[in-house]
Every structure is written in C-alpha cells, then in structure tokens.
C-alpha positions as CSV (number, residue, x, y, z in Angstrom):
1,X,-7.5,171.5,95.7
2,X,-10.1,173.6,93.9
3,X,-12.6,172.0,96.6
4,X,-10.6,172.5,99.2
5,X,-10.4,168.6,100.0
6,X,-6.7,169.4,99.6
7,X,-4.4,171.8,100.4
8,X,-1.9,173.0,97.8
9,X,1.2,173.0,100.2
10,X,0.7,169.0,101.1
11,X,0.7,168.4,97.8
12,X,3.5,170.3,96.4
13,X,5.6,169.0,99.7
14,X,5.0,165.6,98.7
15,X,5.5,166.2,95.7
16,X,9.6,167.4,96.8
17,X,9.8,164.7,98.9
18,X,9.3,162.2,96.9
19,X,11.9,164.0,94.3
20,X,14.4,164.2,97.3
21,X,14.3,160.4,97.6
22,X,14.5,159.4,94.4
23,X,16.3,162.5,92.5
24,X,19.8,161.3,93.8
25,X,19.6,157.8,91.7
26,X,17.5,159.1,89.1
27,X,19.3,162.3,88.4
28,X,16.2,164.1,86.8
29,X,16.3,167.3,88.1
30,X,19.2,170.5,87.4
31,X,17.6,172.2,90.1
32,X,14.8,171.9,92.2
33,X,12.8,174.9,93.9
34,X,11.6,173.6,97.2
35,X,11.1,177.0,99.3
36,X,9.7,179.1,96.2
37,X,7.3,176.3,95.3
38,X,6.2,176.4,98.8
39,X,5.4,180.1,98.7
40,X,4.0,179.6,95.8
41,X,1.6,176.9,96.9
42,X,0.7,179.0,100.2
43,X,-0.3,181.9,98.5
44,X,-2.6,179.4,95.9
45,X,-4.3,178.2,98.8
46,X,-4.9,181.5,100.3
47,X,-6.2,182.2,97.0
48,X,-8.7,179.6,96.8
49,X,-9.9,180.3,100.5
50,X,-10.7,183.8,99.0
51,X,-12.7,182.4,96.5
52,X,-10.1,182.6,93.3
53,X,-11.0,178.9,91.7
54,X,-14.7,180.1,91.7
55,X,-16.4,179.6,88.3
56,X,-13.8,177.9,86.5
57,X,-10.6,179.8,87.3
58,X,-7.7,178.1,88.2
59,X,-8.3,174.6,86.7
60,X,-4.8,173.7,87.7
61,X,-4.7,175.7,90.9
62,X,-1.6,173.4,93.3
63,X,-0.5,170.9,90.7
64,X,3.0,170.4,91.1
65,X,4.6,170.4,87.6
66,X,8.4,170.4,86.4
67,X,9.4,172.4,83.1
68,X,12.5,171.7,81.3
69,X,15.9,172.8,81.7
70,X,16.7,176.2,83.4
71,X,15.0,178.4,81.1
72,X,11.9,176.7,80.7
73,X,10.2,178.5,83.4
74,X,9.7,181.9,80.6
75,X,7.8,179.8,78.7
76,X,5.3,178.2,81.8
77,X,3.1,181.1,82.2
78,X,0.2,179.6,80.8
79,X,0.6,176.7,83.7
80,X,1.7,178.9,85.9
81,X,-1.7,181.4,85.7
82,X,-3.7,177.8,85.8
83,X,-2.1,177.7,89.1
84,X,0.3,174.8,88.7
85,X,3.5,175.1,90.9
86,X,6.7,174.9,89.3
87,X,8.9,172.3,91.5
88,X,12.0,172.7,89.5
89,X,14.0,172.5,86.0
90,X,14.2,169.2,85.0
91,X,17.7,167.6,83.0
92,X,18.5,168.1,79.5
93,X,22.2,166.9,77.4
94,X,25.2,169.1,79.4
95,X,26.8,171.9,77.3
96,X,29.5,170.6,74.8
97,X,28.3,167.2,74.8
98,X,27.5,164.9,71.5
99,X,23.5,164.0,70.1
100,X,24.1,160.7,72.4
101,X,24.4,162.4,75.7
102,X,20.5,162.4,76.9
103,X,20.8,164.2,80.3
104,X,22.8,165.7,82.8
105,X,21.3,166.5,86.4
106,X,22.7,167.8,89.1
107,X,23.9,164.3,90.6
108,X,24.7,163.1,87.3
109,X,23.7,161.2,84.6
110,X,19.8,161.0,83.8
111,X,19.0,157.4,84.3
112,X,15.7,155.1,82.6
113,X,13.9,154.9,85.5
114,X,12.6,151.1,84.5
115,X,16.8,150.3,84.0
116,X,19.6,152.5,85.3
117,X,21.9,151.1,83.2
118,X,19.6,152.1,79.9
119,X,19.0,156.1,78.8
120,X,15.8,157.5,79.5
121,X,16.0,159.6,75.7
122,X,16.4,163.1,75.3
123,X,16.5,165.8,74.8
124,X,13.8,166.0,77.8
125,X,15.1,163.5,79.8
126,X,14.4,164.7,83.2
127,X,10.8,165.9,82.0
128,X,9.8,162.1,80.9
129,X,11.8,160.7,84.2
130,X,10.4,163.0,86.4
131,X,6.7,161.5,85.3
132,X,7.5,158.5,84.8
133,X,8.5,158.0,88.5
134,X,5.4,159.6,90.2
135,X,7.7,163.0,91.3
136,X,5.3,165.5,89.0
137,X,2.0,164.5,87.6
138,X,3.2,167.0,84.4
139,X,6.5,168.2,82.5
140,X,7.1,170.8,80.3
141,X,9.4,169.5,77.2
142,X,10.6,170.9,73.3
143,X,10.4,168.7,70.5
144,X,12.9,169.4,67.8
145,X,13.4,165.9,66.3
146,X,11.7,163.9,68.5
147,X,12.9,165.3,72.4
148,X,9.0,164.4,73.8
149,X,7.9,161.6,71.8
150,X,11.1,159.4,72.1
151,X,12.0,160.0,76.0
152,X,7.8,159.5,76.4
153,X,8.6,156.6,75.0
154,X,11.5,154.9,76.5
155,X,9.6,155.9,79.7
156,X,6.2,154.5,79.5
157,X,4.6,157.7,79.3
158,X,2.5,160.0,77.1
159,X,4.2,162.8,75.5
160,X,2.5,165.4,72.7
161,X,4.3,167.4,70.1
162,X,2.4,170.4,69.1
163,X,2.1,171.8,65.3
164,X,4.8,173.7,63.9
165,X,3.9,177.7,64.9
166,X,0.6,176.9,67.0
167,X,2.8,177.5,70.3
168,X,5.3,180.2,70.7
169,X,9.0,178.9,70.2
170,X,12.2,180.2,70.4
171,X,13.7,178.5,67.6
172,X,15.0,180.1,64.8
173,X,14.8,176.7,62.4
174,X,10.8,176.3,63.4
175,X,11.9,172.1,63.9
176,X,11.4,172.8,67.6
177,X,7.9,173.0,68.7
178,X,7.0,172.9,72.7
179,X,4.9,169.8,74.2
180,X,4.4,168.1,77.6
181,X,5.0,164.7,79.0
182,X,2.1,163.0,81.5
183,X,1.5,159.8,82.7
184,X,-2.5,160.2,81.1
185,X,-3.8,161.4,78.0
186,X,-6.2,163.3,80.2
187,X,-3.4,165.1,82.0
188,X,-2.1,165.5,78.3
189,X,-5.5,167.4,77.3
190,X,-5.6,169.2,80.2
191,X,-2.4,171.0,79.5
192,X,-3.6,171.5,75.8
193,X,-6.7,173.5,77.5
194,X,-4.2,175.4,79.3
195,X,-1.9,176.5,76.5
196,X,-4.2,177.0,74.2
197,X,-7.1,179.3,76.4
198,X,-9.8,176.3,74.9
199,X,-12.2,175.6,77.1
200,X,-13.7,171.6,77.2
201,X,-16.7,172.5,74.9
202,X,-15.0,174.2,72.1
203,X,-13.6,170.4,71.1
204,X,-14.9,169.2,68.0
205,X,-16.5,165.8,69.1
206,X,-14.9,163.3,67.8
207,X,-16.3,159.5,66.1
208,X,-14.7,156.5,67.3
209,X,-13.6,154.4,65.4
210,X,-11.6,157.1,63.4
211,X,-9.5,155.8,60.6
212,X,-6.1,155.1,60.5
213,X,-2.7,153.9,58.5
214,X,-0.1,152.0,60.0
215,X,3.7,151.9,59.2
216,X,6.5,150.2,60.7
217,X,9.4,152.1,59.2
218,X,7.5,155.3,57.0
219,X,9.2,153.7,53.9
220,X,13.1,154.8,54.9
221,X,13.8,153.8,58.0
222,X,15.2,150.3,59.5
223,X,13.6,149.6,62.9
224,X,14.1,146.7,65.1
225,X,11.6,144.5,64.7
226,X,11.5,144.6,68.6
227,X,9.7,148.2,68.7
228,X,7.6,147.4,65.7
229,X,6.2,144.5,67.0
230,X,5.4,146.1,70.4
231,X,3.8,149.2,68.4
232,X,1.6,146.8,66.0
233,X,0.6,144.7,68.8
234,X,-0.4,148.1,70.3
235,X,-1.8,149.5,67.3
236,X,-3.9,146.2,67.5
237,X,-5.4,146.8,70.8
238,X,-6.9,150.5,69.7
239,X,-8.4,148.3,66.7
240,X,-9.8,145.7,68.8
241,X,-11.1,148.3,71.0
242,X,-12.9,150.3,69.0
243,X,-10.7,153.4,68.6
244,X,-8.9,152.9,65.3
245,X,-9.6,151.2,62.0
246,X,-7.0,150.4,59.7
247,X,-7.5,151.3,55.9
248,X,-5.1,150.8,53.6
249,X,-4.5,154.0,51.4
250,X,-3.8,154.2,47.6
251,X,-0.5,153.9,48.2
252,X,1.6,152.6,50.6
253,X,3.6,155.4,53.4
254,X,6.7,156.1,51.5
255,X,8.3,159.3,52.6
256,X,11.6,160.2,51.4
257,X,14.3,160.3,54.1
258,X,14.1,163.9,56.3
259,X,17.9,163.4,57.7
260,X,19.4,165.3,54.8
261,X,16.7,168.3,55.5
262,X,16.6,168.4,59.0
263,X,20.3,168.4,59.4
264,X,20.9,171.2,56.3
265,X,18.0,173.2,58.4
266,X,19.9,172.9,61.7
267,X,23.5,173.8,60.0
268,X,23.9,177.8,59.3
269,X,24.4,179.0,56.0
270,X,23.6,175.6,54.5
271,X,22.4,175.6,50.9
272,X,18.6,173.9,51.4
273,X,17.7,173.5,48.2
274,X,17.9,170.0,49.0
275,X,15.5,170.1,51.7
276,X,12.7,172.4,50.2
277,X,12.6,169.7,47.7
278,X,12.2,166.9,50.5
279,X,10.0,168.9,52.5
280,X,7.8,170.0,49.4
281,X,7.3,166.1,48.5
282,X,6.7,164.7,51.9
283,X,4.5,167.5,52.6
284,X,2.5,166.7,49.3
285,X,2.7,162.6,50.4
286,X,1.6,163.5,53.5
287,X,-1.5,165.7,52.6
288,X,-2.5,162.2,50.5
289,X,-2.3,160.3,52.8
290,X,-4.1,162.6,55.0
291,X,-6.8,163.0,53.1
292,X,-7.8,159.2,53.0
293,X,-7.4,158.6,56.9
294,X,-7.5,160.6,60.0
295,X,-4.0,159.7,62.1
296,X,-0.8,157.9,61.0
297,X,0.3,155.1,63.2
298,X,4.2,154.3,63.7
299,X,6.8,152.5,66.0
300,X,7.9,156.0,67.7
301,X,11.5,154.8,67.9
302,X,13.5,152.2,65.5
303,X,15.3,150.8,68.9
304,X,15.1,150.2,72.6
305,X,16.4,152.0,74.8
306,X,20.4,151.9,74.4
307,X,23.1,152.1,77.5
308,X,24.4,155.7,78.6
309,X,27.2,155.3,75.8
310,X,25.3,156.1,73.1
311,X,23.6,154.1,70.0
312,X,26.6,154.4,67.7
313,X,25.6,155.3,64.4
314,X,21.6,154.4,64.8
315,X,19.6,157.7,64.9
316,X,17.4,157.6,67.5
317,X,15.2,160.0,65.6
318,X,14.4,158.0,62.6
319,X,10.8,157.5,63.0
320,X,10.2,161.0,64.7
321,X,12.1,163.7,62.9
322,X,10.1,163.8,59.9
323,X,7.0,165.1,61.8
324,X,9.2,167.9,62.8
325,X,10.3,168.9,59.5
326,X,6.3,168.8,58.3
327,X,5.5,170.6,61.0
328,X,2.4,167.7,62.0
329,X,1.6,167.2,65.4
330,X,2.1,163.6,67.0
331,X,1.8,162.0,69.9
332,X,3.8,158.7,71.9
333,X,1.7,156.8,74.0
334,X,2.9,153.7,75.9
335,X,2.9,150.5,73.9
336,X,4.3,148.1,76.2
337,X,7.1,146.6,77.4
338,X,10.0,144.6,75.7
339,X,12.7,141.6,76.5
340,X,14.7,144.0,77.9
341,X,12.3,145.3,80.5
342,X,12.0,149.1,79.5
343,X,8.8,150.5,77.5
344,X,8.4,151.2,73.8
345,X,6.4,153.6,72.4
346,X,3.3,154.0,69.5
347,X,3.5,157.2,67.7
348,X,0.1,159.2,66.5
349,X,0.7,161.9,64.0
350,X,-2.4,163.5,62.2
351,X,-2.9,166.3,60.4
352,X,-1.6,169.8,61.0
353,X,-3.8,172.0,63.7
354,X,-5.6,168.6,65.0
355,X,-4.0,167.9,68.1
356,X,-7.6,167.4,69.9
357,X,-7.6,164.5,67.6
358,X,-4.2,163.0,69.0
359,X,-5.7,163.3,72.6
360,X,-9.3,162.3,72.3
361,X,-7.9,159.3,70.6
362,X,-5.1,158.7,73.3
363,X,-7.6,159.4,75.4
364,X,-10.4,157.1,74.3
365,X,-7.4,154.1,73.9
366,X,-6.9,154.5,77.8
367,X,-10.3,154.2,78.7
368,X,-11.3,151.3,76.4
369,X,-8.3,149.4,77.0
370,X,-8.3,149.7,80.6
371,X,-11.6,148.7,80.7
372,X,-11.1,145.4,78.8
C-alpha cells in the first residue's frame, strides 16, 4: 500500500468481508466498524497519493487491524498514526460472568476457530480468533495472567506480552501489561516498532544460537503431559535448527507457586505480605537463572483447550501468571497440534526490557524451521 500496488480501501473491504462471513459462527467481534474503517482507509490512500508514506512514514499505512474489547481503541494510537485501520473491537468474557467464560461477541459465544465446540482462551478471545482465521493480519490484546499468551496459544498463533511498565496500562495492580496477537513473529516485531517509536536499526543484533533453559511445569505446576510434550518437541526443533541451545543451570527452575500473590494483588485491601515474599524470591530465582541463560522455555498452558463450560478447578493460567507477577516479558508461539486437533503453545520468557530478544528469536525459529 505504501507503493501504491494496493489500495487501502480493497484491503480493509476484504478484510470486513471476510469478518462478515465468518464472524457469525466464530463470534469474535463486539462490534465491527465497517463505514468508519472505510473513511478511514480512503483518506490513507489519499494520503499516500500526496506523498505521506515518503521516507519511512507510515510503515503500517492500510493494515486492517482489530483491538480488543470496546475501549481498546484509546490505547491504539500508536497503530493508528502507523496508519493501520481499526476494523472493530474484538470479544472479551461478558460482564458478571466467572474466570471460565473466555468471550462474548455480539452473536454469541467466542468459538476455537480449529473446534467450535473447544474455547479459543481469554481474556482476548476475539483478538487471537480474529488472527487466527485470516479476518485481521494484527490484534491488540492485555495480558494480566496470561490473556495473550494462552488464547495465542489455543489458536495457533503468536502472541507477545510486554514488560511490566514499558507500555502504558490502565491497571491499578501493574499484572496487566498490553501485547498483540499475529499470525508471524515478523508482524509481532513490527507492532513492537510501532509502540515503541524504535526504528529497525536500533535492535541490538542478536547471536543464534542463544542459550536457553527448559521447564515443563516451572517446579509447581502439574501439566498434561499432552502440552508438554508438544512444547518439548517444539523446543526441540529451535535446537535442531540452530536457534536455541539448552544448558542446564545450577539449579533446576523451581519457582514458588504465584497463585497466592497474584490473587492477594487482584483482591482490594488484601494483606500482601504474603506475596512480596513470593514475588521477592521468584524475582531473586529468576535473576539466577537469568543470568546463566538468555530465554526460559515452557509449555504456555498445563491443558488443551477445554469445552465452553469451563476447566473446573484447573487454572488455565498456571504456566503464564508468574511472568505477570515478575513483570518478565514472554512470548507463545505455535507449537503444534494435539490428538484433539486444536494447537498448543511454547512459551519464551527472558529477561525484563528484552523483548527484541523474544521476537528475533521467534523470528529466527520461523525462518529456519520453515526452511527445513
């Protein structure tokens, strides 16, 4: 679109075509903008007929991208200035409703867009659909216990979680942190260049192989052996390829359990005594472990995806939360697929601030892997 090969307007009307097709079954959208987006994509191209994507500007100019839930278009500005088009507000849990409930569109319940009868994982559950099924290239999500990385990964798709306090958030807690769900690590990056105001050059370069620790479980939790395998076998493949070596670190990933802390930070008036001492000695186990090895590999769920009643008394956030409560950015990229038929996920977590690390890693996984 920048080279005028395309015109913003086809793009972004294929782009609400496509979600007026499949948005009644996949339910993935609260609302969708279809005669604002237009504008909005008119005026871009008049825009770049004038010359506005000259020397760099507008790096996004026409990309069609979704941002979640109703209020998440306050916090798109970056995007939009890139010159992405905002199609819509994409699902979240309905008001009132209990931690199992994963999304609520306008035509109903969110659906796994690999199994209807399976939840697509939430909190941004319309964000991961609405990529995973080819309707936006790019969705805006929050990650306060593991909203990106676990949908990301029920869906097949990538999703980032930022460092605590390197993005502006509206939480009061400091759990939540904002991130993005794309099919690509590239796509991924690209919206980190955006956010951030980073242009391509000012990326440290990066080594491959760079080292890494894996964990099934982070020394608490008790995952399917499902997901694990899947992640291992993925965590494999970066090591075959080049991308990762495995070390094994003085001692073994034990962190202590973050449920108590997370929950005590979420609950007003709570006393957390309890979890400053968790967070103080998973921090301190963390900057250890950290120290010896560039990224942290994990299963980035303990289950598959579970049906639209809910898991029971499994937290889907077992493997994910802790990273929120550390504040250390991670990322889910797609690790295959299971019995069941839906996708699993491989979590990346490295050190705080190092999120070029997640993504040139991600990155460098696609590229090798898809090659062999």
């Amino acid at each position: 679109m920048r080279g005028r090969r395309l015109r913003a307007v086809d793009v972004v009307a294929e782009a609400l075509e496509r979600i007026g097709r499949a948005d009644p079954v996949l339910c993935a959208f609260l609302e969708v903008w279809g005669d604002q987006a237009l504008r909005r994509a008119g005026e871009l191209d008049a825009r770049v007929a004038g010359g506005a994507a000259e020397g760099g500007a507008l790096p996004l100019a026409g990309v069609p991208v979704a941002v979640k839930g109703r209020a998440g278009l306050r916090a798109a500005g970056p995007l939009l200035a890139a010159g992405c088009v905002a199609v819509g507000a994409t699902s979240v849990p309905g008001p009132g409703t209990p931690w199992q409930t994963w999304g609520l569109g306008q035509h109903g319940v969110t659906v796994n867009p690999w199994r209807a009868d399976r939840t697509p994982g939430g909190s941004s559950a319309g964000a991961a659909v609405a990529v995973a099924a080819g309707l936006v290239p790019l969705a805006t999500g929050s990650d306060g216990a593991g909203s990106v990385r676990i949908p990301a990964a029920w869906c097949g798709v990538v999703g980032l979680k930022v460092t605590a306090g390197r993005l502006p958030s509206p939480d009061r807690t400091g759990l939540a942190t904002p991130g993005v769900l794309t099919r690509t690590a590239a796509d991924a990056a690209a919206w980190w260049r955006v956010v951030t105001r980073q242009p391509v050059d000012d990326a440290a370069p990066v080594t491959f192989p760079v080292t890494a620790v894996w964990s099934p479980d982070l020394g608490f939790a008790a995952p399917d052996p499902q997901p694990v395998a899947l992640a291992r076998a993925a965590a494999d493949r970066l090591v075959d390829a080049g991308v990762v070596r495995l070390v094994r670190p003085p001692a073994p990933p034990l962190l202590l359990d973050p449920a108590p802390a997370w929950l005590a930070l979420r609950t007003p008036g709570a006393d957390l005594a309890e979890a400053r001492r968790i967070r103080a000695e998973n921090d301190r186990r963390l900057d250890r472990l950290f120290s010896g090895a560039d990224l942290l590999l994990t299963p980035t769920t303990p289950t598959p995806p579970h049906g639209h009643d809910g898991p029971g008394d499994v937290y889907s956030t077992a493997l994910t939360w802790a990273f929120n409560v550390s504040g250390h950015p991670a990322l889910s990229m797609p690790a295959g697929f299971g019995a069941d038929g839906c996708p699993a996920g491989l979590q990346l977590v490295a050190g705080p601030g190092r999120e070029a690390l997640l993504l040139a890693a991600a990155q460098e996984a696609e590229l090798r892997t898809a090659a062999a």
